[in-house]
N, C-alpha and C positions, 0 to 999 in steps of 0.2 A: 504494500500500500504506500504509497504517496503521500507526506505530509510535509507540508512546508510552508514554514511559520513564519512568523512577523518578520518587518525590517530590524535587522539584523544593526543596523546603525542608524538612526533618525535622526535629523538637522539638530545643532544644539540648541537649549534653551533658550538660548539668548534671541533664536532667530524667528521674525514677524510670524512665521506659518505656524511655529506651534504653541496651542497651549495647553493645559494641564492632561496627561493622558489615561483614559479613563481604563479598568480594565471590568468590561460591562458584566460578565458573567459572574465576578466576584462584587460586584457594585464597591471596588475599591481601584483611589484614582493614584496614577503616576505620575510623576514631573515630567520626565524624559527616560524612557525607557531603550536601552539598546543594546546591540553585540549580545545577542542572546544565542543562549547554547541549548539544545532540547535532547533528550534520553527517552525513551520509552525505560519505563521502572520497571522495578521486578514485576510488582500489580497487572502490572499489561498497558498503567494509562502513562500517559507522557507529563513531564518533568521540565522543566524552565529555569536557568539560570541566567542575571541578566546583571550590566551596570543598569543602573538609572540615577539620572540625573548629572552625573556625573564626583556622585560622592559617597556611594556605597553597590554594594553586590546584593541583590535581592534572588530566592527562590519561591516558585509559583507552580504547583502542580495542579493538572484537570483529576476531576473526579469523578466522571464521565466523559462522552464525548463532544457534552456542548457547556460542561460545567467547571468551574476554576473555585478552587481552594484561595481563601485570603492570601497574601504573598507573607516572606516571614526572611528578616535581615539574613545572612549569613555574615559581611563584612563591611565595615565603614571603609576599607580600601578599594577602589575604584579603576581597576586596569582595563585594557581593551579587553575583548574575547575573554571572559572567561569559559569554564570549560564543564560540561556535565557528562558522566558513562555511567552504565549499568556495570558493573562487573563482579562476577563471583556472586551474583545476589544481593550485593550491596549497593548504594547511589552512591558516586564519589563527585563530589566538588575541587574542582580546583581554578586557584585563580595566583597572579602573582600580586602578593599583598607587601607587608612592612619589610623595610630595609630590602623591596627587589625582591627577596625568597618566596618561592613555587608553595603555596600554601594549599592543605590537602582535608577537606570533611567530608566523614563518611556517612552517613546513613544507612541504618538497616530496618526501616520501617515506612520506605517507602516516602523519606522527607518531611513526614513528622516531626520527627528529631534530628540534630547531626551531632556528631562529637565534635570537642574541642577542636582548634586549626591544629595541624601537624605540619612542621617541615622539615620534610623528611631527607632533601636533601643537603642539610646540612648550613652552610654560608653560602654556597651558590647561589650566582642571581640571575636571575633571567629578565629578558624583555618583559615591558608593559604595553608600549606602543601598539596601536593597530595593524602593523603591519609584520610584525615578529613576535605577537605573544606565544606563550608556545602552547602548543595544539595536543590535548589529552584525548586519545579514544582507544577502544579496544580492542581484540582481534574478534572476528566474525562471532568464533563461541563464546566470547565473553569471558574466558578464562587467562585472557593475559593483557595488561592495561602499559600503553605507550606512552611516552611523555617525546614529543619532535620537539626540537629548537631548531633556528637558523640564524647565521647573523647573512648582511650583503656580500656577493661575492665567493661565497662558501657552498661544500654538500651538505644539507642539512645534517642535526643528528638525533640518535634517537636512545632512553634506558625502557627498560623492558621490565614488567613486574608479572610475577604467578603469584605472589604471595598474599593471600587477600587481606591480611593486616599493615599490605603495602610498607614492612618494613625494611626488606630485602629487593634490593635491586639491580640491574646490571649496572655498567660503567656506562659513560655515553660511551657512542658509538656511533661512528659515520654510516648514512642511511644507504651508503652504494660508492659504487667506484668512479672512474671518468667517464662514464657514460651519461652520470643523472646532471640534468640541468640545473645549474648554480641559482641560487637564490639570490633576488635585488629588489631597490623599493622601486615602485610605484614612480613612477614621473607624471606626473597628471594635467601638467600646462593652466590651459584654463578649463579644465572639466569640470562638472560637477563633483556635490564635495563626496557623493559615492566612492570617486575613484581615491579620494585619501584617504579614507576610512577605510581601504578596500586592505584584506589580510594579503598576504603575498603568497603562502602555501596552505596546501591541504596534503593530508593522510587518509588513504580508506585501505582495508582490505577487501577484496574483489569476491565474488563467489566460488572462488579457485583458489583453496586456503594457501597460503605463502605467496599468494600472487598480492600484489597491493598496487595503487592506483597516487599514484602523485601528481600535485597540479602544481604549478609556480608560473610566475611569468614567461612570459613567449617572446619572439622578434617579431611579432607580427607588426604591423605600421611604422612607426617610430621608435619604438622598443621602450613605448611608453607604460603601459597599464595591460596589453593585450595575458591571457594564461592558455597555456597549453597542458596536456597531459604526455606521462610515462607510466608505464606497468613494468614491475620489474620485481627484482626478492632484496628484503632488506638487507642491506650488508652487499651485496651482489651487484650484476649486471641491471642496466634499464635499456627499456625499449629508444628507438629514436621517440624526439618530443611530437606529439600530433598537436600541431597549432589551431587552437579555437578562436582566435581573433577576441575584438575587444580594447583594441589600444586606440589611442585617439587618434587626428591626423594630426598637420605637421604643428597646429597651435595646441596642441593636448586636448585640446575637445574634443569628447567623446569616449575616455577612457570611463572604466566600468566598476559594478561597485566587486565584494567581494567572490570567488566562485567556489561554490560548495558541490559534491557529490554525493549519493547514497543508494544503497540497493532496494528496486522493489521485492514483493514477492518469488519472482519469476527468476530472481537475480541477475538482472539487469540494471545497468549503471546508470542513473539518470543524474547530469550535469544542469546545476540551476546557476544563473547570472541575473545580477538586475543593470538596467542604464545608469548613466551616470548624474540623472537628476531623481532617481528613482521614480521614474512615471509609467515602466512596465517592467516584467522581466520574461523569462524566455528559460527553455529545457533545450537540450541534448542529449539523446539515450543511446547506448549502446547495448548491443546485444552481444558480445563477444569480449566479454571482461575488460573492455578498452580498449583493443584493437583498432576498431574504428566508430566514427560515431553521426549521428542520423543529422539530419538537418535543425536547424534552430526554431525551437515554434514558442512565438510570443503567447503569451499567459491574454493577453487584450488586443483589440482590435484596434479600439482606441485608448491612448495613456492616460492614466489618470492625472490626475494635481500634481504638482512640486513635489518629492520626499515622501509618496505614499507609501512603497514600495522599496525596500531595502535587499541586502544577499539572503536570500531565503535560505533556510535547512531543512534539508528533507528527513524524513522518517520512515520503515515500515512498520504500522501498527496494526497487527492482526484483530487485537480486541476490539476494534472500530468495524462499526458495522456496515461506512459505505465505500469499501473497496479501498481505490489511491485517494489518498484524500492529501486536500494540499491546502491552506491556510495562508494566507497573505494577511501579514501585517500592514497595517496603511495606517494613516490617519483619519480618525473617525468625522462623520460631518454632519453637524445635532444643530439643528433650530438654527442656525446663523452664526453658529460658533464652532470650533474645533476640537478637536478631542481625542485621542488614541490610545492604545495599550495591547500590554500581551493577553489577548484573547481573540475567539472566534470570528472574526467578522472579514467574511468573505462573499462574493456578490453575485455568486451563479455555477452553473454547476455545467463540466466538460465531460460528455457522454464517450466516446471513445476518439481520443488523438487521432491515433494514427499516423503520428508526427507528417499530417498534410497541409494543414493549415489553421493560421490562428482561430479563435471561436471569437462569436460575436461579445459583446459585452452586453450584459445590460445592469446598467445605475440604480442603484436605490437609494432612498436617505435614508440612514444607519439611525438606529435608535441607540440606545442603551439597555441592550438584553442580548442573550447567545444569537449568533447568528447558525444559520445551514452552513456545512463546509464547500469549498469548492472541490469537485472530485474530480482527479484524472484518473481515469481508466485507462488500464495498459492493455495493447493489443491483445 
């Protein structure tokens, strides 16, 4: 199933388009909600880690599949991307909090509770910035949980944990040899501000265990914003990069916000991007563990507003009962004034792709209650 959730970075507070964001299902409101991370929990329902506002980490879990639990602090530290996994049966949080260190809460009640912060590695510091915070997920079974870093210029790298009290873990370790394409930032000109918030890599594993899927920037246009993919084995060999496009032209306009990947059911790869003012965003699926991949089929026909629409995250959640389901974050639009948050509100529903063509739109004004999900159907 398909699920993909809010803008992943929304305009800052400061800026004229937003104001306070509501999160309708829980009838509790946000400042600025963004760079959120999503898990399907042990439970089966999906899980929310998020900055907002730009001054603490908040978690928000559904209790259904049109209903949201109050939200509940995890940290007054505020880094980009924080990070949420399901592993070993447990929810783990991670974000980089005080003095720079990779901070670690666990949960094992489905986010209820979490324990104390851990950092487990030690004085090591890692990136906060959006563009190299480091990226926590797990391998497909759920029994072995990664920790990527990158800096510019570099193979990224990666420690490796089995040990579900996350006390024990490898060394770093470079993610591949000279084959895998180096990591850089972002050049974004005058893009929208998607493309600066935009992460620079991703980590999956494929449906072909030890196979994994890497994305980082590409040379497509100016060698500005554009991400391409590799498939390759950690540690090991990678495929040549397959260029997705997405970089601006020669003024940086047009560079894109961040690009996320995830498996459906069928285990096939679906790539999500949004534009670089977030006014649509757009999939590419592969059917051959990344090989190769289908053509680009926008999410609207026509784009929405300014910043509706951010780098979405996909999910497969079995316990939802309408297939692929995909969730777009936007900003909310009530009686004359604005409004948005992490929750349901999405504006129509996509009967089967077929990655042929976009589907029509059709607008509603959004209240403040659960909305229907948007579903994509896989062929």
């Amino acid at each position: 199933m398909l699920f993909s959730l809010i803008a992943a970075a929304l305009p800052p507070a400061s800026a004229p388009l937003i104001a306070p964001h509501v999160a309708a299902a829980s009838g509790e409101t946000m400042t600025s909600p963004r760079y959120v991370s999503a898990a399907v929990m042990p439970n089966g329902q999906v899980g929310l880690l998020f900055q907002n506002n730009g001054s603490e980490i908040r978690f928000k879990r559904y209790t259904s599949e049109t209903a949201l639990d109050a939200s509940s602090q995890l940290s007054t530290s505020a880094p980009a991307y924080p990070q949420l996994a399901t592993f070993r049966g447990e929810l783990v949080a991670a974000y980089v909090g005080a003095a720079s260190k990779l901070a670690f809460r666990i949960s094992t009640d489905n986010g209820a509770s979490w324990s104390a912060e851990s950092f487990l590695f030690g004085a090591t510091t890692f990136a906060s910035d959006t563009g190299f915070a480091p990226i926590v997920v797990t391998s497909r079974d759920q029994n072995s949980l990664y920790v990527f870093t990158a800096t510019g210029g570099a193979v990224p790298q990666y420690r490796v944990s089995t040990d579900a009290t996350l006390v024990t873990w490898s060394a770093a370790t470079v993610a591949g040899d000279g084959s895998m394409h180096l990591t850089s930032a972002n050049q974004c000109g005058n893009a929208g501000q998607e493309c600066s918030r935009a992460h620079v890599f991703q980590f999956m594993e494929t449906a072909v265990a030890g196979r994994w899927l890497y994305v980082t920037k590409s040379d497509s246009g100016y060698g500005q914003s554009g991400r391409g993919t590799q498939y390759g084995t950690l540690g090991g060999s990678w495929s040549a990069q397959i260029d997705l496009g997405g970089s601006g032209g020669l003024s940086g306009s047009g560079g894109q916000s961040t690009a996320t990947t995830f498996l459906d059911r069928d285990g096939n790869i679906y790539y999500l991007r949004a534009d670089e003012y977030g006014t649509n965003l757009y999939f590419q699926k592969s059917t051959d563990n990344g090989a190769s991949w289908g053509r680009a089929v926008n999410q609207y026909v026509l784009g929405l507003g300014l910043y509706q629409t951010g780098a979405p995250v996909g999910l497969s959640v079995s316990t939802y009962s309408q297939g692929e389901l995909c969730l777009v974050g936007r900003v909310r639009r009530d009686r004359g004034h604005r409004s948005g948050g992490p929750a349901l509100d999405c504006a129509r529903s996509v009967r089967r792709h077929r990655d042929r063509a976009p589907v029509r739109q059709r607008r509603r004004r959004f209240r403040h209650r659960p909305r229907v999900p948007v579903h994509l159907r896989p062929e």
